[in-house]
C-alpha positions in Angstrom: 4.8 -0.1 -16.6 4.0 2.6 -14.2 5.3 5.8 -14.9 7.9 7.2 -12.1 6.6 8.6 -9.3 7.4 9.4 -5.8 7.6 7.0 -3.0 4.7 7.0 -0.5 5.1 10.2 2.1 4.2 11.1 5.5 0.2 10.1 6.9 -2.3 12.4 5.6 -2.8 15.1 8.6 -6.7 14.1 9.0 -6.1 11.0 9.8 -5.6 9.6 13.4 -3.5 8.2 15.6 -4.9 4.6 14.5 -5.2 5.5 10.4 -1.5 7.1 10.6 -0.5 3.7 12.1 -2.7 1.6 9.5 -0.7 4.2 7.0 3.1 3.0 8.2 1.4 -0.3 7.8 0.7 -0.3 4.5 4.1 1.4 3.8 6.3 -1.3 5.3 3.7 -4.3 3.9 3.1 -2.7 0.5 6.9 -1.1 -0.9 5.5 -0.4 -4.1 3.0 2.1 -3.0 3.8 5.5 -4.5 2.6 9.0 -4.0 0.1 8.4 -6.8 -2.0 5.8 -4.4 -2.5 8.3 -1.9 -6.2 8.8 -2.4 -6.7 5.2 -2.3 -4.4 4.4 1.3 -6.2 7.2 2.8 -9.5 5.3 2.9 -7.5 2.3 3.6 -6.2 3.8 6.5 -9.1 5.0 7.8 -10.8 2.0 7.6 -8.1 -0.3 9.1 -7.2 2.5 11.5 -10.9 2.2 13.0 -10.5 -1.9 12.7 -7.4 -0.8 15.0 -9.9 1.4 17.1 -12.0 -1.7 18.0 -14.7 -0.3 15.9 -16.9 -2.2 14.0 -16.7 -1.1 10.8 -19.5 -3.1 9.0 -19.3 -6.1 5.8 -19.4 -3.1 3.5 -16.2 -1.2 4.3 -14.5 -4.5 4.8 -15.4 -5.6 1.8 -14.4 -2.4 -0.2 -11.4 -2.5 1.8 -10.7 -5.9 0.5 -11.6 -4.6 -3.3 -8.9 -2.1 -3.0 -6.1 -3.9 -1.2 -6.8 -6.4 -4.1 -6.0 -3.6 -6.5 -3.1 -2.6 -4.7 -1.5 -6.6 -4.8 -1.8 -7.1 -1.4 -3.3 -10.0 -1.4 -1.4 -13.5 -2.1 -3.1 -13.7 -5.4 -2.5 -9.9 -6.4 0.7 -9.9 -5.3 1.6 -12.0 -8.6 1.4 -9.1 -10.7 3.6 -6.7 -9.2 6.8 -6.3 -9.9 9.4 -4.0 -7.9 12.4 -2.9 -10.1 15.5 -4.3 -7.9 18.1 -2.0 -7.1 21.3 -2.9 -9.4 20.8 -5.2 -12.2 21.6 -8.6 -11.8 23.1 -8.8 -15.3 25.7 -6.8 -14.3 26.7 -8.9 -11.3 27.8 -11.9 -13.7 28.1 -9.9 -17.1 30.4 -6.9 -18.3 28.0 -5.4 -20.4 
């Protein structure tokens, strides 16, 4: 288990208009992200941001963009091992514990 941590903030100033957007992205498609993964949705964002640009950005950033979106679970096959703590228990909801 993950210790706790901060939700995901605000873009990362250096980035631009495209890797801020690729950053909101990532925070609406990937909820579990935390404060923590900055580092590593930085680079994501920069790399999907120039992908929103129309640049080409070449098989090797793609492919270490894929690497660490893999690491994140976003990807259908990732995704399997995450596991977001829901709000209220559901125990609670049917049992008076």
């Amino acid at each position: 288990k993950d210790p706790a941590g901060r939700p995901l903030g605000k873009p990362s100033e250096f980035l631009d208009q495209n890797g801020k957007a690729a950053w909101e992205g990532f925070k609406r498609e990937l909820p579990w992200l935390m404060e923590s993964d900055r580092a590593v949705i930085e680079i994501c964002a920069k790399v999907r941001g120039d992908l929103l640009a129309g640049e080409d950005v070449g098989v090797s950033k793609l492919n270490m963009l894929q690497t660490m979106l893999s690491k994140l679970g976003a990807t259908p096959a990732d995704r399997t091992r995450i596991m977001i703590a829901d709000d209220e228990d559901e125990e609670d909801e049917f049992f008076d514990a």
